[in-house]
C-alpha atoms as a printed R data frame, in Angstrom:
    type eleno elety resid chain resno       x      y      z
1   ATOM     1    CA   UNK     A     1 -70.374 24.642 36.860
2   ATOM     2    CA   UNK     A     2 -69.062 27.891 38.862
3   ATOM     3    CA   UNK     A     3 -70.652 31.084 39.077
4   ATOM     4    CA   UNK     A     4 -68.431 33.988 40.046
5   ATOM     5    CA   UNK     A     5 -70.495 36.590 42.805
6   ATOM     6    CA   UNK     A     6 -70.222 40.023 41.505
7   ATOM     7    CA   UNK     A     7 -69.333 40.791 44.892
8   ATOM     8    CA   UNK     A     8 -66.194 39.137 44.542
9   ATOM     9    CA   UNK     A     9 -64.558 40.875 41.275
10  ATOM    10    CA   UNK     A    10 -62.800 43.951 43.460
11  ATOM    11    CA   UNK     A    11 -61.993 47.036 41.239
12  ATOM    12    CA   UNK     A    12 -62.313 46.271 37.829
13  ATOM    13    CA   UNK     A    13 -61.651 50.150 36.568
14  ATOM    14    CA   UNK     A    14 -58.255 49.512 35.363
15  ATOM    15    CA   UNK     A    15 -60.137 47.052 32.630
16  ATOM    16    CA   UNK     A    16 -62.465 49.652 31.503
17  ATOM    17    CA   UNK     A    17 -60.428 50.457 28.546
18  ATOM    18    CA   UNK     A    18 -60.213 46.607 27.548
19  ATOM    19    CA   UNK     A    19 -63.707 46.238 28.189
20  ATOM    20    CA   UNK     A    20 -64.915 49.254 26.234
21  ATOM    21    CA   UNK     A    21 -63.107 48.137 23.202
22  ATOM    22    CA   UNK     A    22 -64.414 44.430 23.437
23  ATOM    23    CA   UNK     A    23 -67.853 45.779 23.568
24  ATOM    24    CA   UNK     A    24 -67.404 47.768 20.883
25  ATOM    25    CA   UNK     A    25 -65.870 44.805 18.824
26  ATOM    26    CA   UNK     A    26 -68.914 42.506 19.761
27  ATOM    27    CA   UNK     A    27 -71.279 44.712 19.778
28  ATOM    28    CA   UNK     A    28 -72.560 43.665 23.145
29  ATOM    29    CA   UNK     A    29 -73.231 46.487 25.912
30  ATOM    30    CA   UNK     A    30 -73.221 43.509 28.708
31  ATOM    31    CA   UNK     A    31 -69.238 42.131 27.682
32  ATOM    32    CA   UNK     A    32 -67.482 41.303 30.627
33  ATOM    33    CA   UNK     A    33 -64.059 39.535 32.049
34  ATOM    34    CA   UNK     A    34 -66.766 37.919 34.310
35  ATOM    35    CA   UNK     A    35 -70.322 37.700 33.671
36  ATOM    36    CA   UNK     A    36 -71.953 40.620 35.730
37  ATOM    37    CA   UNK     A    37 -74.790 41.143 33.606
38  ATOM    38    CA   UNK     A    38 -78.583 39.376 33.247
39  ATOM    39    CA   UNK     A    39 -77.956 36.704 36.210
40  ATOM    40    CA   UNK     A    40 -81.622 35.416 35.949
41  ATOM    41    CA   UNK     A    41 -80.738 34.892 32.443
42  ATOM    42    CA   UNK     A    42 -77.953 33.048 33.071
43  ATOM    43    CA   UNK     A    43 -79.584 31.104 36.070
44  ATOM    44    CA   UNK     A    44 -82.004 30.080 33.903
45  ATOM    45    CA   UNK     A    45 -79.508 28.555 31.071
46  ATOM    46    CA   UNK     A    46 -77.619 26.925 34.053
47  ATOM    47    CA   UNK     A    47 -80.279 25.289 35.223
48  ATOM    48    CA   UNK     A    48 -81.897 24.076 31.752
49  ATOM    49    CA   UNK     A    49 -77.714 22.963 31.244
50  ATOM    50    CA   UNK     A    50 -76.924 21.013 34.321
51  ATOM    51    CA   UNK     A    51 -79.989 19.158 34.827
52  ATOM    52    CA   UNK     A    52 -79.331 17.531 31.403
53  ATOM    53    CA   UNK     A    53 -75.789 17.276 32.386
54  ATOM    54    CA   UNK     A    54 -76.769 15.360 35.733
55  ATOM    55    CA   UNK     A    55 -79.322 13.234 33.644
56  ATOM    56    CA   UNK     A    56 -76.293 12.607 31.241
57  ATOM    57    CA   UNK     A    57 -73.533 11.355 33.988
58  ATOM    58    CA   UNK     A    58 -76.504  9.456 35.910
59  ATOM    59    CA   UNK     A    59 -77.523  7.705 32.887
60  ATOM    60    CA   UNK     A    60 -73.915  6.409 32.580
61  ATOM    61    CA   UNK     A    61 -72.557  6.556 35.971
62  ATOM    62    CA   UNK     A    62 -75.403  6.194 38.215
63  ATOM    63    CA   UNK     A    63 -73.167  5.691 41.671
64  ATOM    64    CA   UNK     A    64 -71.564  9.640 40.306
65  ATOM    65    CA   UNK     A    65 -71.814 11.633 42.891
66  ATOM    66    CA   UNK     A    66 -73.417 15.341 40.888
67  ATOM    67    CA   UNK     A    67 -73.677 18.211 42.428
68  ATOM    68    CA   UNK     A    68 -73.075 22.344 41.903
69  ATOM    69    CA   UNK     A    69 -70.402 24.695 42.935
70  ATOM    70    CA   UNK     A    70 -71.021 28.187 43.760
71  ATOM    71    CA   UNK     A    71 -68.089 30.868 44.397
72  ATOM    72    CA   UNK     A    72 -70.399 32.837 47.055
73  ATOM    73    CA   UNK     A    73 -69.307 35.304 50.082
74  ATOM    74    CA   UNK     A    74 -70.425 35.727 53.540
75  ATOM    75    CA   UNK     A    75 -73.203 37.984 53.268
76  ATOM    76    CA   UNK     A    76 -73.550 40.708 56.515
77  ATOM    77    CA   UNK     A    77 -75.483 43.551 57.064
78  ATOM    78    CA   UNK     A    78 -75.389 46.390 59.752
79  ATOM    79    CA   UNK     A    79 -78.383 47.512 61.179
80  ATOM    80    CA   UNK     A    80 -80.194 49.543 58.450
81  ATOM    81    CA   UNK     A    81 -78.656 47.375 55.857
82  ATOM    82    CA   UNK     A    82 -80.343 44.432 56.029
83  ATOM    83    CA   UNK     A    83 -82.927 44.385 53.058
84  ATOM    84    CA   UNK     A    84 -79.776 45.305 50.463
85  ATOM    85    CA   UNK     A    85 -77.870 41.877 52.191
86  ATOM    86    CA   UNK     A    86 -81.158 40.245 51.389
87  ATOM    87    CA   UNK     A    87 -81.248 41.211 47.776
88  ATOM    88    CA   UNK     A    88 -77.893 40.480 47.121
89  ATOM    89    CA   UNK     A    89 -78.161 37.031 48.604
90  ATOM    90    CA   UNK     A    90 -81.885 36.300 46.602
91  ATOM    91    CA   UNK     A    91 -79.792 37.602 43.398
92  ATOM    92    CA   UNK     A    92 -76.282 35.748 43.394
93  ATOM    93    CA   UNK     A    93 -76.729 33.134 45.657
94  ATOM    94    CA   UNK     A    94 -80.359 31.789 46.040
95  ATOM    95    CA   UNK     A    95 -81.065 32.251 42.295
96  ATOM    96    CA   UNK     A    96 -78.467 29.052 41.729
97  ATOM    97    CA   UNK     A    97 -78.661 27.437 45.035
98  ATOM    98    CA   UNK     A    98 -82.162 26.770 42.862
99  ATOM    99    CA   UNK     A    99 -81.088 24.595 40.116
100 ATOM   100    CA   UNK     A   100 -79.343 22.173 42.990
101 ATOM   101    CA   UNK     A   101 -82.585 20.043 43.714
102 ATOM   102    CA   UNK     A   102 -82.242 16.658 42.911
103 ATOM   103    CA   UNK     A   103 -78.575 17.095 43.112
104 ATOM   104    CA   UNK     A   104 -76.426 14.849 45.968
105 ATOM   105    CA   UNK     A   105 -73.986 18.004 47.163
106 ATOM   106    CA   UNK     A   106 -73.811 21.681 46.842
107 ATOM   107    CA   UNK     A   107 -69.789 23.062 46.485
108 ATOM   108    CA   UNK     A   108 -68.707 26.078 48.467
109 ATOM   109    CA   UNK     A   109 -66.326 27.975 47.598
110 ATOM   110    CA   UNK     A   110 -65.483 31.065 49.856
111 ATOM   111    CA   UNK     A   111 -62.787 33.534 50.568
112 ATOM   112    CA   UNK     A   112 -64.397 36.324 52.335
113 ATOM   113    CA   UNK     A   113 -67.528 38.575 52.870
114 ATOM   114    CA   UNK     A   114 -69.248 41.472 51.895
115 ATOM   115    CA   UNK     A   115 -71.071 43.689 54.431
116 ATOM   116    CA   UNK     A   116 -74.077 45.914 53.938
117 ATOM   117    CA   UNK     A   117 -75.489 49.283 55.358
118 ATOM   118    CA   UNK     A   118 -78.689 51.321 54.507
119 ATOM   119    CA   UNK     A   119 -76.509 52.898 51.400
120 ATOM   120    CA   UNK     A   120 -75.166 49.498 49.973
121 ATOM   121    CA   UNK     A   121 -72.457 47.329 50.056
122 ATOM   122    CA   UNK     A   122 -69.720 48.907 52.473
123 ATOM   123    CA   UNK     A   123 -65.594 48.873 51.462
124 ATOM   124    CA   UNK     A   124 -63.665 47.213 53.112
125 ATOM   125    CA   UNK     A   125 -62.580 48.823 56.175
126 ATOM   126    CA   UNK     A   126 -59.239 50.626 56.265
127 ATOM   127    CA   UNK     A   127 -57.491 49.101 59.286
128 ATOM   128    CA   UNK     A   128 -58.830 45.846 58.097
129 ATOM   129    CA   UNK     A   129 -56.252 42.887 57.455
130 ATOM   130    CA   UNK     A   130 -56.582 42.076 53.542
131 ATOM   131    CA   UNK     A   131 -55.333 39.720 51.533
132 ATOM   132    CA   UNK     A   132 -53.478 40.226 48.073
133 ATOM   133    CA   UNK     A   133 -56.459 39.674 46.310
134 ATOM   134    CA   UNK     A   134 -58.042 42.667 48.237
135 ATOM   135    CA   UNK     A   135 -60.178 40.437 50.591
136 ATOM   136    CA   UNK     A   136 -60.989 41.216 53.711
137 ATOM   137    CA   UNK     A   137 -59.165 38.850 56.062
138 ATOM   138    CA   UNK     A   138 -62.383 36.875 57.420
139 ATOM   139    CA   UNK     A   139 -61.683 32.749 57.338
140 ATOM   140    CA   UNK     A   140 -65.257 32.656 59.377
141 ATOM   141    CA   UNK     A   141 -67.157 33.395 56.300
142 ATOM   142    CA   UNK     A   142 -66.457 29.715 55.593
143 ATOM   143    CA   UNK     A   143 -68.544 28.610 58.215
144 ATOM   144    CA   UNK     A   144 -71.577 30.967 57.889
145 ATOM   145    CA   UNK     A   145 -71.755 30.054 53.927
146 ATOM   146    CA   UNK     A   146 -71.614 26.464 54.787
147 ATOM   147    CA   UNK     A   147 -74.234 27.317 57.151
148 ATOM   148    CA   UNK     A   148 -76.592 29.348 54.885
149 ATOM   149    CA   UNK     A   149 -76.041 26.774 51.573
150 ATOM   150    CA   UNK     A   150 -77.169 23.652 53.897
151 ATOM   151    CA   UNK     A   151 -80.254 25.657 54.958
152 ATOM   152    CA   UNK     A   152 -81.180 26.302 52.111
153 ATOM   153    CA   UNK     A   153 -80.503 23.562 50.012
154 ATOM   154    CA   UNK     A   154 -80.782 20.606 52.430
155 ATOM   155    CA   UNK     A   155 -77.547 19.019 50.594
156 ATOM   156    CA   UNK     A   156 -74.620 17.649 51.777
157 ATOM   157    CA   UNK     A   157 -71.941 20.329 51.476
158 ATOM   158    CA   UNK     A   158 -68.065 19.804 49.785
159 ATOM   159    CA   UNK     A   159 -65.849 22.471 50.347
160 ATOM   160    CA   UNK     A   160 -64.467 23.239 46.966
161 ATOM   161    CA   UNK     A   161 -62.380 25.994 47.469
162 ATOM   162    CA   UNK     A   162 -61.544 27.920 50.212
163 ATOM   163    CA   UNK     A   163 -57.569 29.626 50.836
164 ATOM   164    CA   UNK     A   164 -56.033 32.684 50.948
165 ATOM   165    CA   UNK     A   165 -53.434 34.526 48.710
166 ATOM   166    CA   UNK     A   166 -50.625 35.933 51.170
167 ATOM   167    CA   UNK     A   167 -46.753 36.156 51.118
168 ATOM   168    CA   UNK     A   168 -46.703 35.048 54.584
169 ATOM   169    CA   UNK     A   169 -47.053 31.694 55.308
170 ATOM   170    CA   UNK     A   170 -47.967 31.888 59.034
171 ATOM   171    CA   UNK     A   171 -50.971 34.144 57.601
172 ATOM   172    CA   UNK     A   172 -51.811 31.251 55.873
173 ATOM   173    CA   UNK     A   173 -51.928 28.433 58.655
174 ATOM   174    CA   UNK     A   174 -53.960 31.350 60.814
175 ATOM   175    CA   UNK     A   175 -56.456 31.626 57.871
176 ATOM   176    CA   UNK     A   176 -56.846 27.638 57.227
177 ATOM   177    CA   UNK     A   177 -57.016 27.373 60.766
178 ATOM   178    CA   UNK     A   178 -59.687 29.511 61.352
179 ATOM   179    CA   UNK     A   179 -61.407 28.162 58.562
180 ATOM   180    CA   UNK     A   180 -61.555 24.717 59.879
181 ATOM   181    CA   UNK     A   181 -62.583 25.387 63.394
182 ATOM   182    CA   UNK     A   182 -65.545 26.677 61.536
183 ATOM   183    CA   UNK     A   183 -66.094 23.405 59.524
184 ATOM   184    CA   UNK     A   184 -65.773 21.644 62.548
185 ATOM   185    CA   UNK     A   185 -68.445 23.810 64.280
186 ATOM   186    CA   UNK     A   186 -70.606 23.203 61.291
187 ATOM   187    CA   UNK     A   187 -69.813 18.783 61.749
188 ATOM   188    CA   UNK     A   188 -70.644 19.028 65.578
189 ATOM   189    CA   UNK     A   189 -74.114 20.883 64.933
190 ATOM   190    CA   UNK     A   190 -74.882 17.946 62.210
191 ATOM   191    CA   UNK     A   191 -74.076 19.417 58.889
192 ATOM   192    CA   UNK     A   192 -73.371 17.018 56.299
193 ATOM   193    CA   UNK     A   193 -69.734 18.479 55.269
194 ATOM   194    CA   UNK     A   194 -68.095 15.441 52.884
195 ATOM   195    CA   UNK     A   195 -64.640 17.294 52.362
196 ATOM   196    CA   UNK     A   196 -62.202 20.180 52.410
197 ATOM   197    CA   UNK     A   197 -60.544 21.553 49.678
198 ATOM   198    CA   UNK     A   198 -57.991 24.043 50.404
199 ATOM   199    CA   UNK     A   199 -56.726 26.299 47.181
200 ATOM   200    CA   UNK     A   200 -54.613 26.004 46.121
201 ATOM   201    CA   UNK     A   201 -51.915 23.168 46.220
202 ATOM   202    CA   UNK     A   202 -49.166 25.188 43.956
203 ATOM   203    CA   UNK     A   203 -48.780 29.111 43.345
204 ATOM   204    CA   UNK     A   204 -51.206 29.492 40.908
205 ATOM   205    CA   UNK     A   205 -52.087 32.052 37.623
206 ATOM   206    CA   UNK     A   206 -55.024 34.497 39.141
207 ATOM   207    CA   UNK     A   207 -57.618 35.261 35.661
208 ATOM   208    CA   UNK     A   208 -57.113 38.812 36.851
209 ATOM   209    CA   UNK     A   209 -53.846 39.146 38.390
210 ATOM   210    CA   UNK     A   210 -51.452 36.721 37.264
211 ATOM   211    CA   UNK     A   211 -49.033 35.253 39.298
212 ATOM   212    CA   UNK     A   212 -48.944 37.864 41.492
213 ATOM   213    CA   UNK     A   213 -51.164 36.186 44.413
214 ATOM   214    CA   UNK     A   214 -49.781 33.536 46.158
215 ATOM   215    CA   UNK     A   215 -52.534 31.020 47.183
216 ATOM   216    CA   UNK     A   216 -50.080 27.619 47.145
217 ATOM   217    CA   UNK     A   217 -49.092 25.574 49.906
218 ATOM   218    CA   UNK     A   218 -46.125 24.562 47.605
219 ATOM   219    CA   UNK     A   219 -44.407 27.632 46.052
220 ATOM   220    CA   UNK     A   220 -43.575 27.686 41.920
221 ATOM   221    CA   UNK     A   221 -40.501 29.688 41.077
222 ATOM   222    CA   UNK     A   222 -41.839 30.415 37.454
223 ATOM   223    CA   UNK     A   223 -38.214 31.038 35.685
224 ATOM   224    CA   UNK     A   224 -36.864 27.500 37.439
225 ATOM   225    CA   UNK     A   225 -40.073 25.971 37.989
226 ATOM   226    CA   UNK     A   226 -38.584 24.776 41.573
227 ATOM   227    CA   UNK     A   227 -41.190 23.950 43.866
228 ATOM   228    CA   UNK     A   228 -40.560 24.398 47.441
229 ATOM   229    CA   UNK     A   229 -43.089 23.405 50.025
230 ATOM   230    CA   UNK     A   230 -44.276 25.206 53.045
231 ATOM   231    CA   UNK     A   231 -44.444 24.685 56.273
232 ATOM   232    CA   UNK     A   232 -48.751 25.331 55.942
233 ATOM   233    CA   UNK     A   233 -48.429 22.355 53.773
234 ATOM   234    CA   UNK     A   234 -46.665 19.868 55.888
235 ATOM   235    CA   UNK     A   235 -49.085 21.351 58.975
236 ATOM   236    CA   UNK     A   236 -52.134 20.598 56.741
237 ATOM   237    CA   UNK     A   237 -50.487 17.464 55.238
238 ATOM   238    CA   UNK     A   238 -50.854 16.288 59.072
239 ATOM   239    CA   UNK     A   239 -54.489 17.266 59.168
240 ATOM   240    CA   UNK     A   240 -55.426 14.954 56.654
241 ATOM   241    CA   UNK     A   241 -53.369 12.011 57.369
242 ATOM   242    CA   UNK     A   242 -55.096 12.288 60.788
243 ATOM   243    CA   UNK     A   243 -58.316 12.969 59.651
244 ATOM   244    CA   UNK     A   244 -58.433 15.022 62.719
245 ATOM   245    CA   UNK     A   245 -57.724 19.157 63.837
């Protein structure tokens, strides 16, 4: 199951007109594009939903290997902001790092991270580096969520997701690369990390923003449907056939 971190929906005023009219139609003050509303709620539901679902697969498939995977961000504070990082992380990140006991891994999936100062969570930065989703350019908030969910949890961690949408491919290779130096900081200090996962493997359709983002190692022209690989992917490819970087 994936939980989307409110932290990690950008901008969402150019929807307000679709939203207002959905709510209206429903009748619902808390409709969203992505469920930003009673997170305890939901935890709850999640949990009361997956442990049958675990029970469910075991009871079939006892070797399956079950776990959660959370779409989380690296959260910082600056000085003074440190109780407000705290929240956040107790609210959309602890809360379902919760219904993971019993489980045999906890999925990570991270792009980025969110600072905080004494007034709340900061933008980001100007003459930051950003990605076309609107991310801060950060690939080492891989390794301090893979951190932070093994804490906590005590599971083995699978990377589930973790990429970057950019037109420029040597953007990408710098990201990935930066990224994995960080997993393999996290494997030499004894973290149990089973896998990678980079996304994704072909241009794909963003819920938000089409096909504008370009997170693929292979590229999709959508009117020929030609796929052309990139050079990230046959640098990557090599990774994995060596099982070393």
């Amino acid at each position: 199951m994936r939980f989307f971190h409110d932290g990690m929906l950008g901008d969402q005023s150019r929807l307000a007109p679709f939203l207002d009219a959905a709510k209206k139609r429903c009748g619902s003050d808390d409709f969203s594009s992505f469920f930003i509303g009673d997170i305890e709620g939901a935890a709850e539901g999640m949990k009361q939903g997956h442990r049958l679902a675990v029970d469910a697969i075991r009871a079939r498939a006892p070797e399956t290997f079950v776990g959660v995977t959370l779409a989380i961000q690296d959260e910082q504070a600056i000085e003074g902001g440190e109780a407000l990082r705290d929240v956040a992380r107790a609210r959309c990140i602890d809360v379902f790092l919760d219904i993971t006991e019993g489980d045999d891994f906890v999925g990570v999936q991270t792009y980025s991270r969110s600072i905080y100062g004494p007034e709340g969570k900061l933008k980001v930065p100007t003459d930051a580096e950003t990605t076309q989703m609107g991310y801060e350019f950060y690939p080492e908030a891989l390794e301090a969520t893979i951190r932070y969910t093994a804490d906590y949890s005590g599971l083995p961690i699978i990377v589930t997701e973790s990429g970057i949408g950019t037109a420029d491919d040597s953007r990408r290779r710098a990201y990935v690369e930066r990224a994995l130096k960080g997993v393999q900081n996290c494997l030499a200090d004894g973290i149990d990390v089973r896998g990678y996962c980079y996304w994704s493997m072909l241009d794909n359709f963003e819920w938000m923003l089409g096909y504008k983002p370009t997170f693929g190692l292979i590229a999709v022209d959508r009117v020929t449907q030609t796929r052309t690989v990139k050079p990230s992917a046959h640098w990557l490819g090599g990774i994995a056939k060596a099982n070393a970087f």
